[in-house]
TIMI-184828 format. One line per field, with one value per residue (C-alpha): residue number from 1; z, x, y. Coordinates in steps of 0.2 Angstrom, whole numbers, plus 5000, padded with zeros to 4 digits. Each point is the difference from the previous one (the first is absolute). Layout:
% TIMI-184828
kolmi <- (NUM:...) $
zz <- (Z:...) $
xx <- (X:...) $
yy <- (Y:...) $
END
This chain:
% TIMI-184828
kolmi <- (1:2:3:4:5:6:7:8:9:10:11:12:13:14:15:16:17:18:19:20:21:22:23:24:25:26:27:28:29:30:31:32:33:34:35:36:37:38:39:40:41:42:43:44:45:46:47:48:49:50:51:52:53:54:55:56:57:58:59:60:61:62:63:64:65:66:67:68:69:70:71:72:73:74:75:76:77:78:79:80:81:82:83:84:85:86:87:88:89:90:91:92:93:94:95:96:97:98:99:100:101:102:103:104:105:106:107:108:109:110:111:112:113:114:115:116:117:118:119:120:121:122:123:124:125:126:127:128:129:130:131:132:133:134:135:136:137:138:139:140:141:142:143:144:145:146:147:148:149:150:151:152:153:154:155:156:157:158:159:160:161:162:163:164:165:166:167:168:169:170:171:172:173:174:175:176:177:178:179:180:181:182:183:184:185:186:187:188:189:190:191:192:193:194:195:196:197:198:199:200:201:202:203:204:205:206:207:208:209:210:211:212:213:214:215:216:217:218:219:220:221:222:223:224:225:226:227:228:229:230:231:232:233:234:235:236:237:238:239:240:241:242:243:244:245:246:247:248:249:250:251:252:253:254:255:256:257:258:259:260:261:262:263:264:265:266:267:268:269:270:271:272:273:274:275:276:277:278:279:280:281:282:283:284:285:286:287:288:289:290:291:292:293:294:295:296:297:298:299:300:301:302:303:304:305:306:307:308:309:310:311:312:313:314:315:316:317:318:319:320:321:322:323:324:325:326:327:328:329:330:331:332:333:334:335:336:337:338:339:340:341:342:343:344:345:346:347:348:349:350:351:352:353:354:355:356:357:358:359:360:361:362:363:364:365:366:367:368:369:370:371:372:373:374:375:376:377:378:379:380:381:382:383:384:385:386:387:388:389:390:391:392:393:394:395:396:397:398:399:400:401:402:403:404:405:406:407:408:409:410:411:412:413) $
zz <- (5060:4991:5010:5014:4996:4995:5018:5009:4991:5001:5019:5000:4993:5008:5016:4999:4995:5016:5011:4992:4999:5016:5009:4991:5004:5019:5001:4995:5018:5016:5008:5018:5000:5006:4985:4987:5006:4999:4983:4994:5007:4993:4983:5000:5001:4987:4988:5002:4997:4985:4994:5003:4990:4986:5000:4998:4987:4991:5004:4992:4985:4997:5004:4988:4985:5004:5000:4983:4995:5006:4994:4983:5000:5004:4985:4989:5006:4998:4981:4996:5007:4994:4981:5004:5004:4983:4986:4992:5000:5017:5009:5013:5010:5007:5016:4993:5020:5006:4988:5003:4989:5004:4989:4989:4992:4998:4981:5004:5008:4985:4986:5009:5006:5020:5016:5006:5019:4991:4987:5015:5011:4986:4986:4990:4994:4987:4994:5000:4990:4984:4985:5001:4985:5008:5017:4999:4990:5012:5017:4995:4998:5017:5010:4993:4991:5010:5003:4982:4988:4989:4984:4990:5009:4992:5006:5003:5018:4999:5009:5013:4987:4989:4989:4993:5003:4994:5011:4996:5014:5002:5016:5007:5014:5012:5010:5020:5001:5020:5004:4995:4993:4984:4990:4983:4992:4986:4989:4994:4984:4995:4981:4998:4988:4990:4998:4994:4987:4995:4994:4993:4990:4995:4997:4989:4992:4993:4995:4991:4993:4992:4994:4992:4992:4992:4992:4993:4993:4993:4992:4992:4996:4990:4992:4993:4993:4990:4995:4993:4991:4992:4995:4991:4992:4993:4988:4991:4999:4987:5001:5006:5014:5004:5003:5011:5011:5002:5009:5010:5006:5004:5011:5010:5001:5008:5013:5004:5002:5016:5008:4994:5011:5014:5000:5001:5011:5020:4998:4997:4998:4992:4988:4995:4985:4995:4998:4991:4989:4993:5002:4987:4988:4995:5000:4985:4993:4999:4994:4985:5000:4998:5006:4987:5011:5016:5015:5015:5016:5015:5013:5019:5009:5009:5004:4989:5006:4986:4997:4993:4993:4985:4992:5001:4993:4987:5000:4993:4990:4988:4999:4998:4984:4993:5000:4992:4990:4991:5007:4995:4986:4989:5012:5005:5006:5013:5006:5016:5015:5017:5013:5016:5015:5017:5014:4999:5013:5002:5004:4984:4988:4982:4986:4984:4984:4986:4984:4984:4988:4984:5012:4996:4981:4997:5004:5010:5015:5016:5009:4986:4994:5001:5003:5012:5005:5005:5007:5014:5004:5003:5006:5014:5006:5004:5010:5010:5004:4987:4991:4984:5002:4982:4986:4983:4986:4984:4982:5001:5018:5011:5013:5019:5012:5017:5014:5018:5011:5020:5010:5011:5001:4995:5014:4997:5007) $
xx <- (4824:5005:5019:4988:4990:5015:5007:4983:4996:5018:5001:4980:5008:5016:4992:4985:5016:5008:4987:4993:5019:5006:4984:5001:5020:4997:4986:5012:5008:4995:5003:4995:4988:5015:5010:4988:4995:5019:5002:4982:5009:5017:4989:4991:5016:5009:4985:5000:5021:4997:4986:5006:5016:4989:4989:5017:5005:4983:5000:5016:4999:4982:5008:5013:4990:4989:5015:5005:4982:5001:5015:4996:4984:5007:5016:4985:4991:5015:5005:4981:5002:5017:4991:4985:5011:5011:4988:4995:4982:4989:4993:4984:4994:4982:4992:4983:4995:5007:4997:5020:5015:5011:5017:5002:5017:5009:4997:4984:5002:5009:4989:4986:5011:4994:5008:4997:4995:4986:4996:5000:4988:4988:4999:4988:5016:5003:4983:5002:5016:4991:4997:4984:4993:5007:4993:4982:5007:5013:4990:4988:5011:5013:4983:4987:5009:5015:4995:5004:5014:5005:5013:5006:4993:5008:4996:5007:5007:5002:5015:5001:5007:4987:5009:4992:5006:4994:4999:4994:4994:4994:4993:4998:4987:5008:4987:5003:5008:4997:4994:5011:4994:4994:5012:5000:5017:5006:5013:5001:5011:5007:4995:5006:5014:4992:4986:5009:5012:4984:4992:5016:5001:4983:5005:5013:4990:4985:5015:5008:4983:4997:5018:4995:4986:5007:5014:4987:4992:5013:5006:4985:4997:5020:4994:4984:5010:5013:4986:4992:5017:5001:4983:5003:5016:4986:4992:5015:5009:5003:4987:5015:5007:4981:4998:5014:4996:4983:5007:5010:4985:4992:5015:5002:4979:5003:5014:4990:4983:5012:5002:4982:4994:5013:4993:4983:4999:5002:5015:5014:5010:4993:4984:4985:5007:4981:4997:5016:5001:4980:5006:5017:4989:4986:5011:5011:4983:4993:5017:5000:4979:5000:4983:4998:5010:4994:5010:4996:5010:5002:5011:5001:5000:5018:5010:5013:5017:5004:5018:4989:4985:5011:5009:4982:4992:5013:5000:4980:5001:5013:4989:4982:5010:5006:4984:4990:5015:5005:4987:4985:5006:4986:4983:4993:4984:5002:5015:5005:5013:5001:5011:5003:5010:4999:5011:5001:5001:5020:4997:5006:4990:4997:4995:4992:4997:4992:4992:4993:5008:5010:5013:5020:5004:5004:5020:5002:5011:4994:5016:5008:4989:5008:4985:4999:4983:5006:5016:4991:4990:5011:5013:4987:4996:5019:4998:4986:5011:4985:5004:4993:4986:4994:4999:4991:4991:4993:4995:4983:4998:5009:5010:5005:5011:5001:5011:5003:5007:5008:4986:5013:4995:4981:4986:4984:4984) $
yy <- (4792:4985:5000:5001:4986:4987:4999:5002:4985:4991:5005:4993:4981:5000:5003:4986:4988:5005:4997:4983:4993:5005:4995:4983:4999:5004:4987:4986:5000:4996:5015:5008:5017:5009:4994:5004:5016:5005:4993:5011:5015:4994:4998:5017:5010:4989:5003:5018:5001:4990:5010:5017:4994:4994:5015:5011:4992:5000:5019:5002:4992:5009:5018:4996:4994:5017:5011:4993:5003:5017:5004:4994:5006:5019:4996:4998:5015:5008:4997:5003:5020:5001:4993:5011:5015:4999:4997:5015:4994:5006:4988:5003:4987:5005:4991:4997:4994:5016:5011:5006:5001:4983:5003:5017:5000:5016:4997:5006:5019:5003:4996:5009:5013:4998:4996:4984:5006:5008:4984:4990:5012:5004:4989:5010:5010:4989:5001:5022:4997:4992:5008:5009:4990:4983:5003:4994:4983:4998:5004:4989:4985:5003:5003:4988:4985:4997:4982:4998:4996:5016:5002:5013:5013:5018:5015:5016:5009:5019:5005:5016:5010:4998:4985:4985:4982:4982:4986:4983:4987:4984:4996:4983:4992:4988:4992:4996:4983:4992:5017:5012:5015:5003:5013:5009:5000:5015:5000:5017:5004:5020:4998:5019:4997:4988:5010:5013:4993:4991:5017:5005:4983:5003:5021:4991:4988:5010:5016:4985:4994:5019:4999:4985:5004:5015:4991:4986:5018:5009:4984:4997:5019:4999:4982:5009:5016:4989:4989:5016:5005:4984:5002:5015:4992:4986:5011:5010:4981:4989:4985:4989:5011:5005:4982:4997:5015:4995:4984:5011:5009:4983:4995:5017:4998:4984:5006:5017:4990:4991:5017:5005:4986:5003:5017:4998:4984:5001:4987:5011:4982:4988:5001:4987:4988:5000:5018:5004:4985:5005:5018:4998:4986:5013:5015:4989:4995:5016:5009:4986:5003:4980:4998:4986:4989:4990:5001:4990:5000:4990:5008:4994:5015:5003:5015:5004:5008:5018:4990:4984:5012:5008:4986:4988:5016:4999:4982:5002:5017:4990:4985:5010:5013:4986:4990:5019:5003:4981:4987:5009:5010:4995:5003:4981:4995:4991:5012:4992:5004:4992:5005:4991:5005:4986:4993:4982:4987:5004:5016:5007:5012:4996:5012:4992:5009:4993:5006:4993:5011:4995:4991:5002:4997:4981:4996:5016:4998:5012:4996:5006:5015:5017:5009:5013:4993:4983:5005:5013:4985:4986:5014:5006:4983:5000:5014:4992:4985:4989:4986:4996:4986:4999:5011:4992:5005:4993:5011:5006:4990:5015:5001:4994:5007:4992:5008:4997:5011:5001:5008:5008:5019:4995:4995:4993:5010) $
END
């Protein structure tokens, strides 16, 4: 229509300008009826041999701009099929005017498992070959809401043979534009394998969990039996040996309350810094029955990792023994411990301990102590890639230990 209308309007001009031009030209001379009625004549088929030219060459340059349309129209038409027609999604584009099927790609017969002669003549096939206890949600949507826009649809499609599949659509509304017709497009995905090695995974998962769990048991269960051994060795012992073992028992208490936790908790893999650190500090406490001594704690709650629970564990076990066993080895009134475990503004975590015990005797060097106590200390702050921040102490004013530590296998909860 609009090739139409360029040379009706052109031939419309260019015809106005003949006449007005040529009447004006012929009036200029002096001429005889006989003369001008030849000249009109002369006139009439001159401007019908230049039109008809015109109008040819109008034609032909509009029939060859629509045979390039045309052409690239159907290329593009072409590579949208061929597109359609080798993805492995199906693809169903539904006439919403006509209530008929418009493109069903052949990815589509066989993720229902239907002809498509028999999709196209009854739609309703795809509806029978749901899941039963998808069909009611599905029919609802395909029949009643297909002028809206749908995502993540999943649903199952029971095969001839009785076997399941998943799909998973999201269908898309395309309104009529300049009066075309309004049409539902779905993009149907076959979610079978994914579905399955997603049960396996979690088949895997929740075995492995169990396997877990029973290791974090049975390690507990062999911590507990030497711990009794060792007790037993306790009271047939000399009071020296009797003394070390007991701080044997402490450590191996501290390392099996890890796997206590692990155990108990729903986190096979990590476990709650708050619960464990107030767990291990009144286990120590009531093992040494120091109930003359104060302990206050202030723990930000984080998760801690079983490779960086056991060496902090430690890390506290030596420094609460040591504070029972030297610090307050004559009972004090005002008997005081604080512990403090935070992340600070760098994102690293800090443990402080202090006590107001008897303190380090005056002139002794911790760097240089060859006790077992200190050693383990300072040797497990290595192992947790810390750094010594301060460590100072005063006779009769106590101690402080300040550490700070990567938080590289720790997150904050």
């Amino acid at each position: 229509m609009k090739a139409a209308a360029r040379i009706a309007i052109f031939y419309l001009f260019f015809g106005y300008l003949w006449i007005y031009y040529s009447d004006y030209a012929i009036s200029l001379f002096s001429l005889s009826a006989d003369d001008i009625r030849e000249i009109q004549s002369l006139k009439g088929w001159g401007f019908v041999t230049i039109s008809a030219f015109i109008i040819y060459f109008l034609l032909v340059r509009e029939l060859k701009y629509q045979k390039k349309v045309l052409s690239e129209k159907f290329e593009s038409d072409q590579l949208f099929q061929v597109i359609l027609e080798r993805i492995e999604d199906a693809v169903i584009v539904f006439n919403l005017d006509t209530w008929k099927i418009d493109f069903l790609s052949e990815q589509v017969c066989r993720l229902f498992d239907t002809e498509t002669k028999e999709i196209l003549a009854n739609p309703q096939v795809l509806i029978d070959r749901v899941y039963e206890g998808d069909r009611t949600r599905m029919s609802h949507i395909w029949m009643n809401q297909l002028r809206e826009n749908h995502t993540g649809l999943l649903y199952r499609i029971q095969m001839k043979d009785g076997k399941i599949k998943w799909a998973l659509e999201h269908r898309l509304f395309i309104p009529s534009i300049d009066g075309s017709p309004n049409k539902a497009v779905a993009v149907i995905s076959d979610m079978t394998s994914y579905m399955e090695n997603q049960t396996k995974l979690e088949q895997s998962l929740k075995e492995n969990e169990t396997l877990l769990t029973e290791v974090h048991h049975r390690v507990k269960n062999n911590l507990a039996v030497i711990i009794s051994f060792l007790q037993l060795q306790v009271y047939s012992s000399p009071p020296e040996t009797a003394d070390i073992l007991e701080q044997s028992i402490v450590r191996i208490k501290a390392i099996a309350l890890v796997h206590e936790k692990l155990y108990s908790g729903k986190n096979l893999s990590g476990l709650s810094s708050v619960d464990y650190i107030t767990s291990l500090v009144e286990n120590i406490k009531l093992m040494y029955m120091r109930t003359d001594i104060l302990i206050e704690l202030d723990i930000q709650k984080m998760e801690f990792n079983i490779i960086d629970a056991i060496p902090m564990g430690l890390m506290i076990t030596e420094m609460l023994t040591n504070s029972f066993r030297h610090a307050f080895k004559i009972p004090k009134e005002d008997a005081q411990i604080k512990i403090e475990f935070i992340v600070n503004e760098n994102g690293q975590f800090e443990l402080k301990y202090r006590d107001n015990g008897s303190g380090f005797p005056i002139g002794f060097d911790y760097r240089k102590a060859e006790t077992i106590g200190l050693s383990v200390i300072f040797s497990l702050s290595s192992q947790l890639n810390g750094r010594e921040i301060e460590c100072s102490s005063s006779p009769g004013q106590g101690v402080f230990y300040h550490f700070s530590f990567s938080p590289k296998r720790t997150n904050s909860k």
